[in-house]
SERO-4910 file (N, C-alpha, C, O; in steps of 0.05 Angstrom, whole numbers):
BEGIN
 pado doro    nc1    nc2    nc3   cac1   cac2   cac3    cc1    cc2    cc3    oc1    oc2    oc3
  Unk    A    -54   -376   -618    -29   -361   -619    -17   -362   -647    -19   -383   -661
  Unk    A     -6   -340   -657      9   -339   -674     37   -331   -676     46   -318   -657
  Unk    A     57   -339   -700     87   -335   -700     88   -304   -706    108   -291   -700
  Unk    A     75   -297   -714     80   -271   -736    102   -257   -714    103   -260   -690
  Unk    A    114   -247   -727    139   -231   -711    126   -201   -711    105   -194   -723
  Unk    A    144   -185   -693    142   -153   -695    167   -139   -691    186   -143   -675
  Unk    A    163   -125   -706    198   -104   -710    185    -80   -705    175    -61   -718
  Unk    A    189    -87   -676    179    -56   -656    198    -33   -654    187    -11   -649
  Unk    A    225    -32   -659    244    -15   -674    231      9   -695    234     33   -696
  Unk    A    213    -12   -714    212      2   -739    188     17   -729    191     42   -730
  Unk    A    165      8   -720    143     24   -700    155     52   -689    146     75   -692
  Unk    A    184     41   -672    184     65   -657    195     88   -680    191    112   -681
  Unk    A    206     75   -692    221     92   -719    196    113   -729    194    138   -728
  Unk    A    177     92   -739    152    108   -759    134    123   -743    115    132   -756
  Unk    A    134    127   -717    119    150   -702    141    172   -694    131    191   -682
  Unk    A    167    174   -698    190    191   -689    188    217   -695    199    234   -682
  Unk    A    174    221   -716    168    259   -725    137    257   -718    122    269   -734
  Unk    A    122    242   -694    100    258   -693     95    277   -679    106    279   -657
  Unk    A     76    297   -686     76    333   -672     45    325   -668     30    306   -670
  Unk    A     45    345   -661     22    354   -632     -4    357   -656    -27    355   -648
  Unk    A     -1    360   -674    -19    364   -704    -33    331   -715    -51    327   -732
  Unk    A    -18    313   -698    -24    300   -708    -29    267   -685    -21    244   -683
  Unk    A    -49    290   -668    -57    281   -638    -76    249   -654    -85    251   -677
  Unk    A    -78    225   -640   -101    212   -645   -129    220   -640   -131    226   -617
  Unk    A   -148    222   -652   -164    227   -652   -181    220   -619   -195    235   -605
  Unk    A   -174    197   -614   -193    193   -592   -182    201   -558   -191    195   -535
  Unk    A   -156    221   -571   -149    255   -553   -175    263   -535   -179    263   -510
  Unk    A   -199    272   -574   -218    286   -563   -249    265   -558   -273    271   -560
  Unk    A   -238    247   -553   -262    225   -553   -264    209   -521   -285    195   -518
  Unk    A   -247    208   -499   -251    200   -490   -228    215   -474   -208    226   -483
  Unk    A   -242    213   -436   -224    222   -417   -201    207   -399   -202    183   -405
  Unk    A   -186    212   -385   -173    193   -375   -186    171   -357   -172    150   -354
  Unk    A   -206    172   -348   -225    155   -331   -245    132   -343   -255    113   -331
  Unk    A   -247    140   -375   -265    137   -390   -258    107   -393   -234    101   -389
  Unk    A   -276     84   -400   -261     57   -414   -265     52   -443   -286     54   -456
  Unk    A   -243     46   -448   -242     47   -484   -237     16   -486   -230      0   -469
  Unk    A   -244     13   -515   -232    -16   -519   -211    -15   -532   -202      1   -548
  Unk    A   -202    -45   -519   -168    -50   -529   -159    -60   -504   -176    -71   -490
  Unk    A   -132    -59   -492   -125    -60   -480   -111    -38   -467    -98    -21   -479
  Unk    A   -116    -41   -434   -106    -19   -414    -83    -28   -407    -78    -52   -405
  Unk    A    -60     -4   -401    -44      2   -388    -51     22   -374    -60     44   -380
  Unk    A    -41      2   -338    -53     13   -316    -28     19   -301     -7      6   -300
  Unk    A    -37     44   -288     -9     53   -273    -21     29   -236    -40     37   -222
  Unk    A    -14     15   -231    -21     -2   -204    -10     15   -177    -12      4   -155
  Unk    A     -1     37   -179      5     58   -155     32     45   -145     42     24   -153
  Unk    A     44     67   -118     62     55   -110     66     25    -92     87     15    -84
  Unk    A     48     17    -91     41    -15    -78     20    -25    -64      8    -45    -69
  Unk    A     14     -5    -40     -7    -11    -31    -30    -30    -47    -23    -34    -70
  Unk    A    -48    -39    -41    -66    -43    -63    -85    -25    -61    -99    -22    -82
  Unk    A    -91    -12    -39   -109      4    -25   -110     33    -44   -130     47    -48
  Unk    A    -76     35    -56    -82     61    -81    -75     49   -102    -54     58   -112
  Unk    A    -86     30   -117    -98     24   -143   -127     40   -150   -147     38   -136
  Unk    A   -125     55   -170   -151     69   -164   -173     54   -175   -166     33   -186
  Unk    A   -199     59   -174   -221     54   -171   -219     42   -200   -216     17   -201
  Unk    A   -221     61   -229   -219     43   -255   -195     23   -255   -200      1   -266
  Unk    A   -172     28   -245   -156      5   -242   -168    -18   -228   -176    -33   -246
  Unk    A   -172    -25   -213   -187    -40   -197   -201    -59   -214   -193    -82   -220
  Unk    A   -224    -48   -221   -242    -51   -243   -242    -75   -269   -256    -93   -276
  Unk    A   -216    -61   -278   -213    -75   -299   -193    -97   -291   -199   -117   -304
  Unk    A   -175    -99   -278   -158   -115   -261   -176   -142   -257   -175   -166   -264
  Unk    A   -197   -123   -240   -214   -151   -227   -226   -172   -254   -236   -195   -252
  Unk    A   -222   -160   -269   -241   -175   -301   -226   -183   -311   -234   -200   -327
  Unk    A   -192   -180   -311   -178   -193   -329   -168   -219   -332   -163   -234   -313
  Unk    A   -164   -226   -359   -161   -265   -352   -129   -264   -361   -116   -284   -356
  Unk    A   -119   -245   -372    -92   -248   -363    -81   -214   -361    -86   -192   -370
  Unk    A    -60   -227   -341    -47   -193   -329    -13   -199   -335     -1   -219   -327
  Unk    A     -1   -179   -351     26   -178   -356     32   -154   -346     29   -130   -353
  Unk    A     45   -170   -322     58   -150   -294     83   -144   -301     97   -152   -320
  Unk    A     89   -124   -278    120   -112   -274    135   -119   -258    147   -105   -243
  Unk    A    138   -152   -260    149   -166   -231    150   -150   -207    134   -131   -203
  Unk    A    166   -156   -193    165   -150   -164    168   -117   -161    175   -110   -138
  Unk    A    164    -99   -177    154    -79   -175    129    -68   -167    123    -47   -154
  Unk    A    110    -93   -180     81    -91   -160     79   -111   -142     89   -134   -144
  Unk    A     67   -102   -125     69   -120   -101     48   -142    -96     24   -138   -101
  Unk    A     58   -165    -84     49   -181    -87     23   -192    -78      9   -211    -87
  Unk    A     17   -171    -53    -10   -163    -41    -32   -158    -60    -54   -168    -56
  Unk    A    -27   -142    -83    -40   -125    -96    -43   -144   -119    -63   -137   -133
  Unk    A    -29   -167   -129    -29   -183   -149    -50   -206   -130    -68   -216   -145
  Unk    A    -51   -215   -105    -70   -237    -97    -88   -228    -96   -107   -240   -105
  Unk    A    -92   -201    -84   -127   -193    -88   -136   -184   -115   -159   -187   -121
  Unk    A   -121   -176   -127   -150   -175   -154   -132   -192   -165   -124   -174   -180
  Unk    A   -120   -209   -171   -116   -226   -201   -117   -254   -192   -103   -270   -204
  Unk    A   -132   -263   -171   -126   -291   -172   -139   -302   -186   -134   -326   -183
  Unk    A   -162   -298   -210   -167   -311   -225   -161   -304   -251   -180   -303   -266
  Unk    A   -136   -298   -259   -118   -283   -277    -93   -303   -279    -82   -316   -260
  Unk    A    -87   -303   -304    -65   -318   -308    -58   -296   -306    -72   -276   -309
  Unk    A    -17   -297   -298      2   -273   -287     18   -280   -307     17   -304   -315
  Unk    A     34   -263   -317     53   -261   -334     74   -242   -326     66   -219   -325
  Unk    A     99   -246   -321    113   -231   -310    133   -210   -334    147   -223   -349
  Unk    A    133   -185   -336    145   -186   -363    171   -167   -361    177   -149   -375
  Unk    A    189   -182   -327    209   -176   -333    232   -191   -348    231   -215   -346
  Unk    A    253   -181   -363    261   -204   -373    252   -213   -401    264   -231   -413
  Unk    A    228   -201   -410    218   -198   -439    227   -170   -450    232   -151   -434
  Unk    A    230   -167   -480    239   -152   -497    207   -158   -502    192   -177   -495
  Unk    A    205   -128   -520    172   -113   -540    175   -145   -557    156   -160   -552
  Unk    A    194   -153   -574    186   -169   -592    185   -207   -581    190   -227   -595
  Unk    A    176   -207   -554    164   -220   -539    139   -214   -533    118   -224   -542
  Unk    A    143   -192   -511    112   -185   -505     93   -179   -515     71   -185   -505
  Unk    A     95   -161   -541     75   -156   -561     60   -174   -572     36   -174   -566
  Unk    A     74   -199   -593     55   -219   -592     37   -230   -571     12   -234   -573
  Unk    A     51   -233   -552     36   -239   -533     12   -228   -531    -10   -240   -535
  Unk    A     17   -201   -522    -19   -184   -510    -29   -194   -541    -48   -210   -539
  Unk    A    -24   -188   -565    -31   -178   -584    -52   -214   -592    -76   -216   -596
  Unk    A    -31   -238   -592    -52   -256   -595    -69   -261   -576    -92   -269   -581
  Unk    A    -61   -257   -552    -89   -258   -527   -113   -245   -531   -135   -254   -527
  Unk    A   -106   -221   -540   -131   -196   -544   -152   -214   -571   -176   -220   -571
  Unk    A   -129   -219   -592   -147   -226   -620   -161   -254   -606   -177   -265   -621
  Unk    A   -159   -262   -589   -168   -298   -583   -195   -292   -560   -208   -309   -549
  Unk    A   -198   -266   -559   -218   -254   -537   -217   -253   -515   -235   -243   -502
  Unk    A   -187   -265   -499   -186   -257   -474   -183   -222   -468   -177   -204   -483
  Unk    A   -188   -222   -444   -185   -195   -431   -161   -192   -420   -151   -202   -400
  Unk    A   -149   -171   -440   -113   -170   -420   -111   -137   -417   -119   -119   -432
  Unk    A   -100   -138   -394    -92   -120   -381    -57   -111   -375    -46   -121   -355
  Unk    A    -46   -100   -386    -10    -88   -380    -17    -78   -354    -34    -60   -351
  Unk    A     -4    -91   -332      4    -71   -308     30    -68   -293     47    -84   -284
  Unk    A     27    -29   -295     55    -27   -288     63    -16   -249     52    -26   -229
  Unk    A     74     -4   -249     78     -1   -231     78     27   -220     97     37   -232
  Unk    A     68     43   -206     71     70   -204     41     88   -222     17     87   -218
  Unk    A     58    104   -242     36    109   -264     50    103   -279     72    100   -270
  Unk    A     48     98   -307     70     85   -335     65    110   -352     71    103   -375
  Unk    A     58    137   -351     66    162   -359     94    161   -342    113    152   -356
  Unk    A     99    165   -322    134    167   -306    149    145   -312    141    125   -300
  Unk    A    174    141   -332    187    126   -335    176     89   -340    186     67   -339
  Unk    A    160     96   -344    143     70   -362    145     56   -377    136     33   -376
  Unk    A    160     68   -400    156     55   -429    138     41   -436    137     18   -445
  Unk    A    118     65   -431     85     52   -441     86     52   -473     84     33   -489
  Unk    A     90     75   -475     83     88   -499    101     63   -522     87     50   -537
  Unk    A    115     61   -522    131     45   -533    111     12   -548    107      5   -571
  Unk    A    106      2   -524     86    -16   -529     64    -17   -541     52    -34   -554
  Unk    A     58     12   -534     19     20   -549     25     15   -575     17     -2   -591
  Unk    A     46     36   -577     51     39   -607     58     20   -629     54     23   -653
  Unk    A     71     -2   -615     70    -26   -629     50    -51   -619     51    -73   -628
  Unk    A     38    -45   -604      5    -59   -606    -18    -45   -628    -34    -59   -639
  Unk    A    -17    -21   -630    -33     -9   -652    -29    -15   -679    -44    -20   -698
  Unk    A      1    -14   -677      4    -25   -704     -5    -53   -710    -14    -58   -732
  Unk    A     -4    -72   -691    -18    -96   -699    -44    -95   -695    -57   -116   -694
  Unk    A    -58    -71   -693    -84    -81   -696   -100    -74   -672   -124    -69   -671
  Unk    A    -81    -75   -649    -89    -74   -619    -91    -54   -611    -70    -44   -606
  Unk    A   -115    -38   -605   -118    -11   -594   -113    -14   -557   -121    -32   -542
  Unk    A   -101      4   -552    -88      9   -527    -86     33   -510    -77     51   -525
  Unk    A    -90     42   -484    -90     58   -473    -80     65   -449    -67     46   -440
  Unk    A    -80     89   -431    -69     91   -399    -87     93   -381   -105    109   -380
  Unk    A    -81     77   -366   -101     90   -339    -83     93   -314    -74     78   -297
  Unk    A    -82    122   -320    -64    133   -294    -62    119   -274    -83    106   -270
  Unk    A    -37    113   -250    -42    108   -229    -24    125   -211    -10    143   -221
  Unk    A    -23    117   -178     -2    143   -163     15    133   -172     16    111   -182
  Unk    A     43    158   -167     64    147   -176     85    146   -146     76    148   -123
  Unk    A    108    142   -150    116    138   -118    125    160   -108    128    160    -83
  Unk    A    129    178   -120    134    204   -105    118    220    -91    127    233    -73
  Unk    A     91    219    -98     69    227    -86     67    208    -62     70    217    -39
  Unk    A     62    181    -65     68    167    -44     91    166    -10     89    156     12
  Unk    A    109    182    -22    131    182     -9    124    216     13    124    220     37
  Unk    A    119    233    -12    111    248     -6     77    260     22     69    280     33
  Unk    A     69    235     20     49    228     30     53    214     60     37    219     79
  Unk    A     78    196     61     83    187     83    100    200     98    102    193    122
  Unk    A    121    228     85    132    238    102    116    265    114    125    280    131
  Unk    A     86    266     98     65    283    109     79    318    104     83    336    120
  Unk    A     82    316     80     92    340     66     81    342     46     63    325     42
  Unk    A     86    364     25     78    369      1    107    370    -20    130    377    -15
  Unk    A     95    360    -42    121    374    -58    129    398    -61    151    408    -54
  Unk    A    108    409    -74    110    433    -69     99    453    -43     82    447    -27
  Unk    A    112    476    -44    114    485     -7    103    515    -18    106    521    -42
  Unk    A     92    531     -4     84    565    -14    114    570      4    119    561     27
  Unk    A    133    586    -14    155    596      3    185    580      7    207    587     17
  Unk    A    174    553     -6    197    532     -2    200    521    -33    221    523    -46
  Unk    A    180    513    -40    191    495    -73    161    503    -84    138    499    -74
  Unk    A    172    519   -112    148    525   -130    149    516   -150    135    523   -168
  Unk    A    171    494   -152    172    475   -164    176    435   -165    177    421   -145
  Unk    A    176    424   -191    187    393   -190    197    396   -198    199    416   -211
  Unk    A    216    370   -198    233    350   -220    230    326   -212    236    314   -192
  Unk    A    215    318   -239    219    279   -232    250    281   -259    253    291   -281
  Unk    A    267    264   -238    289    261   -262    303    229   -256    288    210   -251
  Unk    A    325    227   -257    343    204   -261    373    201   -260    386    203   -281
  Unk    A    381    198   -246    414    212   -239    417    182   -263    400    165   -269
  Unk    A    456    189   -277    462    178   -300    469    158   -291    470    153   -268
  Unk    A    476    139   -318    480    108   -305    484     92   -337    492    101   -358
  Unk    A    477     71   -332    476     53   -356    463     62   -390    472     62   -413
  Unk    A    433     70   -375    423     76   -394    414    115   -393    394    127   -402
  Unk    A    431    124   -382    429    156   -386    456    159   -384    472    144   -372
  Unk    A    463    189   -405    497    187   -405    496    222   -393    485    244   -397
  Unk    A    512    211   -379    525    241   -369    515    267   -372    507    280   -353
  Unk    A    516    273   -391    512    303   -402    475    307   -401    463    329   -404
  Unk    A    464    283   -397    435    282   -397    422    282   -362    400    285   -352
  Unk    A    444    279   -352    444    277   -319    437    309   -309    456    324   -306
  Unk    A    409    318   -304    408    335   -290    403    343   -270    395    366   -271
  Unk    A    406    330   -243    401    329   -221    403    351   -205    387    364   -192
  Unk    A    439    355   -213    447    379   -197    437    412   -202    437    431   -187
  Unk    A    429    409   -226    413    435   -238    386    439   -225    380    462   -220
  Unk    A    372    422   -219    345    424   -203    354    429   -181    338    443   -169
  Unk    A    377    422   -164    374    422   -142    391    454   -141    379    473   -131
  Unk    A    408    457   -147    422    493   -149    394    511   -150    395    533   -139
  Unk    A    372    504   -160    354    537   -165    343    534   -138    328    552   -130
  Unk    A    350    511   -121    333    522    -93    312    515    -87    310    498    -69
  Unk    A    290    524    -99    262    521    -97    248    505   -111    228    514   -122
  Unk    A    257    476   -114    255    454   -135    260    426   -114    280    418   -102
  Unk    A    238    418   -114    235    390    -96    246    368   -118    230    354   -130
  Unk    A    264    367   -120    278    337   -139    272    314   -136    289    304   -121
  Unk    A    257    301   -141    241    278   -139    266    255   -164    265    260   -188
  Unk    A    289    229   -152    302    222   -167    281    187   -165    271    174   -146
  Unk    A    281    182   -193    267    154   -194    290    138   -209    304    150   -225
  Unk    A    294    109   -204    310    100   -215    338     99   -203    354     84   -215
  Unk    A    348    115   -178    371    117   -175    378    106   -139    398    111   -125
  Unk    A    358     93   -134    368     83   -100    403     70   -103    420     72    -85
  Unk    A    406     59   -125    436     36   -129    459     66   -128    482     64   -119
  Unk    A    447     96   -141    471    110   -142    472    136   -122    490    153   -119
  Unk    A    442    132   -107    449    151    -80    479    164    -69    476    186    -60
  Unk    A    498    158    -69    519    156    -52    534    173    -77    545    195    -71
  Unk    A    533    163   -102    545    175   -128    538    196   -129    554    214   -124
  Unk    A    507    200   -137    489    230   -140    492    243   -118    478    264   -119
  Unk    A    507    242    -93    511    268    -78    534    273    -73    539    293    -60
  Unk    A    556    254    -84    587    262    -81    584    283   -107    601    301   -109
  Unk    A    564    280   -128    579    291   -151    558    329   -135    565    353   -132
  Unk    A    538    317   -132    527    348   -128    543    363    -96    538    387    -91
  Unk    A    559    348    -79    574    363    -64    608    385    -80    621    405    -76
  Unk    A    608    362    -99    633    383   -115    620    412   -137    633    428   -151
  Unk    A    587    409   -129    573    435   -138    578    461   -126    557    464   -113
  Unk    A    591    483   -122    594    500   -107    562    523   -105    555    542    -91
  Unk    A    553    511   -124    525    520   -120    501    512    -99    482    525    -91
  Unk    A    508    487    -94    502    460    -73    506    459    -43    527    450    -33
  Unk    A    480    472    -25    494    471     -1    489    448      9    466    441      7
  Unk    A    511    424     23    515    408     34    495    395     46    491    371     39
  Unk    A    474    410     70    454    414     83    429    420     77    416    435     91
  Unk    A    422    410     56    402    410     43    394    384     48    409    364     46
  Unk    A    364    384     57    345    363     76    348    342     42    347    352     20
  Unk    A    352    314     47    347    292     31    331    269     46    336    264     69
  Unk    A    317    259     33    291    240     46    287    212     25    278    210      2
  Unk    A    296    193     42    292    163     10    273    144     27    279    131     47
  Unk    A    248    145     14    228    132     23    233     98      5    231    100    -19
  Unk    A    238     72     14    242     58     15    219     37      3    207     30     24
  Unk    A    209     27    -16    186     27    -15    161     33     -8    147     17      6
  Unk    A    150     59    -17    138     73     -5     98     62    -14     86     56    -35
  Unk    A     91     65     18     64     40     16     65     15     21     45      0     26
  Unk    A     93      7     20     91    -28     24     90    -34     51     98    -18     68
  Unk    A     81    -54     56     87    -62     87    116    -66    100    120    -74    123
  Unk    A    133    -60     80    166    -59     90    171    -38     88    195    -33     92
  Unk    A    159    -21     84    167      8     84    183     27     97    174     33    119
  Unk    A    209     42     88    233     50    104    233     69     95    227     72     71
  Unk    A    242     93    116    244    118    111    275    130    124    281    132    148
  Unk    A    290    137    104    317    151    106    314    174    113    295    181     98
  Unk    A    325    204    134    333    225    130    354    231    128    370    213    129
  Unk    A    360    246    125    384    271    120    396    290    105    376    303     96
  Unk    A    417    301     95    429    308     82    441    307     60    452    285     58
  Unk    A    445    325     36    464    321     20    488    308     27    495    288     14
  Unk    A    501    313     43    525    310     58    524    286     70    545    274     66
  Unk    A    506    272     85    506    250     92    490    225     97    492    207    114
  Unk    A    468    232     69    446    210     62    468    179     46    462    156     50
  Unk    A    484    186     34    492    171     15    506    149     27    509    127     16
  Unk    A    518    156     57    531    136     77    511    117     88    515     94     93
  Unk    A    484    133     92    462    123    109    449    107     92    439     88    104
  Unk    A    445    107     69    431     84     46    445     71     47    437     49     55
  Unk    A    473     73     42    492     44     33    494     35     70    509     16     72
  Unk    A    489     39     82    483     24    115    458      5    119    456    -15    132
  Unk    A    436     22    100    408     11     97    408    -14     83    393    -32     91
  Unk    A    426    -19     60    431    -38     42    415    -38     18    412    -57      2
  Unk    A    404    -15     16    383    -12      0    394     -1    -35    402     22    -40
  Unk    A    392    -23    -55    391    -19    -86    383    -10   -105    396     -4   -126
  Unk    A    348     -8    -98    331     -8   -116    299     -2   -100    294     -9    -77
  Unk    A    285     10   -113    256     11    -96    247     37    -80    227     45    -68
  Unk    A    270     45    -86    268     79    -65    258    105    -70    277    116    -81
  Unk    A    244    117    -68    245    152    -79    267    166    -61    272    161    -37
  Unk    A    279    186    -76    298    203    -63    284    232    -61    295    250    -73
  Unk    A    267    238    -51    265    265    -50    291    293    -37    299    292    -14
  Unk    A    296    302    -46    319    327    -51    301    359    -52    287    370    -69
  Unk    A    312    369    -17    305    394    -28    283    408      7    267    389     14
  Unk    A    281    419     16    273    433     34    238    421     41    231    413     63
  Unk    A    224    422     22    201    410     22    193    387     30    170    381     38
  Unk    A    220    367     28    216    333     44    216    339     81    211    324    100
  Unk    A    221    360     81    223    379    121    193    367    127    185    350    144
  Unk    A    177    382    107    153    399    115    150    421    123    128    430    128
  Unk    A    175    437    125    181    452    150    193    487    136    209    490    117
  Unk    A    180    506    151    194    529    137    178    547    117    186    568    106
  Unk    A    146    531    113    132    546     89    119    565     97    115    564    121
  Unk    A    107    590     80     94    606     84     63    600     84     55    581     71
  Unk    A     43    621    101     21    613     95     17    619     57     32    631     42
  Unk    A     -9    605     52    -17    606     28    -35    630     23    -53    640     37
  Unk    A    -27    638      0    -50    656    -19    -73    650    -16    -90    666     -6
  Unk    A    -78    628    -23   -108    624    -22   -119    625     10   -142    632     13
  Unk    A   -102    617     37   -121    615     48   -114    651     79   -120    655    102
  Unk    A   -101    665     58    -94    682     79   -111    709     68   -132    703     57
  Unk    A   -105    733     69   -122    760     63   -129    758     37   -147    774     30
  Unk    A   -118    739     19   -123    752    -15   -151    738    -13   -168    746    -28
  Unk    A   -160    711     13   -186    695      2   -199    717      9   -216    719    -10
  Unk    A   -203    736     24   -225    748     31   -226    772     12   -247    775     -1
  Unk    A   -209    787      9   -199    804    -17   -214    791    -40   -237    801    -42
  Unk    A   -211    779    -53   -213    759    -72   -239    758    -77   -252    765    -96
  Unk    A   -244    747    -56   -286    739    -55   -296    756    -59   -314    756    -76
  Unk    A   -287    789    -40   -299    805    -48   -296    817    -77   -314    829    -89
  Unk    A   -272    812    -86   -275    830   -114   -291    814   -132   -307    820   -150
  Unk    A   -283    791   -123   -305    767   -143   -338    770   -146   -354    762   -163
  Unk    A   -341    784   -119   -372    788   -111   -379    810   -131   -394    808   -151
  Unk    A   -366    831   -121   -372    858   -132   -372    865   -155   -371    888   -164
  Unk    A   -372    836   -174   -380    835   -210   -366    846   -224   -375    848   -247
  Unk    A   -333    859   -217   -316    871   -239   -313    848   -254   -314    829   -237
  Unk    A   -309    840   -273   -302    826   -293   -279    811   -285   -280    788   -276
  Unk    A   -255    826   -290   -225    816   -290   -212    813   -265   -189    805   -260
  Unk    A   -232    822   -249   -227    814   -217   -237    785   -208   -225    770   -192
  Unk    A   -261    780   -220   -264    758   -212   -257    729   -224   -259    707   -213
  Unk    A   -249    738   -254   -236    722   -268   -209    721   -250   -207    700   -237
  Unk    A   -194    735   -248   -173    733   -233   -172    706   -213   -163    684   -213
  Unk    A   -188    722   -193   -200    713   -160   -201    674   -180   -187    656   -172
  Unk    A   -215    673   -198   -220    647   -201   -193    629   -207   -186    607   -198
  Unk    A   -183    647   -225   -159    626   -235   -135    624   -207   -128    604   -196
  Unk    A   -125    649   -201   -114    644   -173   -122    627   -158   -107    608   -153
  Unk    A   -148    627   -146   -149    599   -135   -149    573   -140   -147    555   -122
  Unk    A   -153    569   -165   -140    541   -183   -119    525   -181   -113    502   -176
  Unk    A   -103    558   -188    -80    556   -186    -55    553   -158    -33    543   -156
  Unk    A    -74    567   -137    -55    568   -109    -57    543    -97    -43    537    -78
  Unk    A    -81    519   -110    -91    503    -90    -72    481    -82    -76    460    -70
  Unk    A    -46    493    -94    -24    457    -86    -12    477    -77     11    474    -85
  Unk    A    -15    501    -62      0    509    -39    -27    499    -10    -21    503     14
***
């Protein structure tokens, strides 16, 4: 181990004007599945251990130390692959804690592994860390994992998106401590209608985030809301209702923290149209695809690419 300090500030400072021009190279060198060296940051899914995926798994199982996301990952999922892993819990650490840390473990040849919770692309602050592990030297990477909305979305046996209901997302964050007001866009996703609002971070302000979007006159009251409660865990709780009257029913639940709020017609299941892909255009489609016009069957191809999350 070493003292050397890190002024992860100045890191985040000295990558702050980077553009798309000035991608890392190993962009085009390696895929998301691929294993690189350095150290992984692994998204550990919404809890289950059962959806840790396959490279997560993997490298988990090999690691001799794991710096977790406290009780965000579950504890199921920490006894089966890490019991022969020293655990490191890294709530309650600041970057200019944790960094040394991974950073002298890696140089001393252990195998360390960052694991977060969900995927650490969604509200992660992965990126944060890479960037001041690179700078010391420590090459670092993601390996996607589910995140909890899909999860949630999964247990209420819906889609996010609906053909006819939501042709859109939002993963967002109703305001609070560390988001101010004017950055709060909740109620804007939820006014266009056809936008499944997926809120992370905000089970403690449920009750807040729908008093403020009921004084929306854009905002109908009765708009289906769904807060999946740790979604995957073996305590797993599922809220319905309303704009109008989810926010009474959480604060009854007692519930703070841990929840997805899904917002928006699509948490139903209920109400969608059949799909493009699997109604007259597939047979339409095939055939023009068959019959060798060019831009028909280019079409036929990307349309169905594209229809397939209806």
């Amino acid at each position: 181990m070493t003292d050397e300090p890190v002024d992860s500030q100045a890191v985040i400072n000295a990558v702050g004007d980077r553009t798309a021009d000035d991608l890392d190279p190993r962009v085009h060198e390696y895929t998301a599945g691929e294993g690189q060296e350095g150290i992984p940051f692994i998204g550990a899914g919404p809890g289950d251990p059962g959806l840790l995926t396959v490279r997560g798994k993997e490298l988990v199982d090999d690691a001799d130390l794991v710096v977790h996301a406290g009780s965000l990952v579950s504890s199921a999922l920490l006894e089966e692959h890490c019991a022969d892993a020293e655990l490191v819990n890294s709530v309650g650490k600041d970057l200019e804690e944790l960094i040394p840390l991974m950073r002298d473990a890696h140089k001393s040849g252990r195998t360390v592994v960052r694991l977060h919770s969900g995927d650490p692309a969604v509200y992660g602050a992965a990126l944060e860390q890479i960037d001041a592990l690179e700078r010391e030297g420590v090459p670092a990477y993601i390996v996607p994992g589910v995140t909890s909305s899909f999860a949630a979305a999964a247990t209420l046996r819906t889609q996010l998106t609906l053909n006819g209901v939501a042709n859109h997302v939002a993963f967002t964050r109703p305001r609070g401590k560390t988001l101010d007001a004017e950055d709060d866009h909740v109620a804007e996703f939820v006014e266009m209608g056809d936008v499944t609002t997926c809120i992370y971070l905000g089970t403690h302000a449920v009750s807040d985030t729908m008093d403020r979007l009921l004084d929306r006159d854009g905002v109908d009251p009765e708009t289906p809301v769904a807060v999946v409660y740790h979604a995957s865990w073996d305590d797993e709780d599922v809220i319905t209702g309303s704009i109008a009257d989810i926010g009474e029913k959480v604060e009854s639940a007692g519930y703070r923290a841990s929840a997805m709020v899904l917002i928006g017609e699509a948490a139903t299941g209920a109400g969608y149209e059949r799909s493009f892909l699997y109604g007259d255009w597939a047979n339409s489609g095939a055939t023009d695809a068959a019959s060798g016009e060019p831009d028909d069957a280019a079409d036929a191809a990307e349309t169905t690419e594209t229809e397939a999350d209806d």
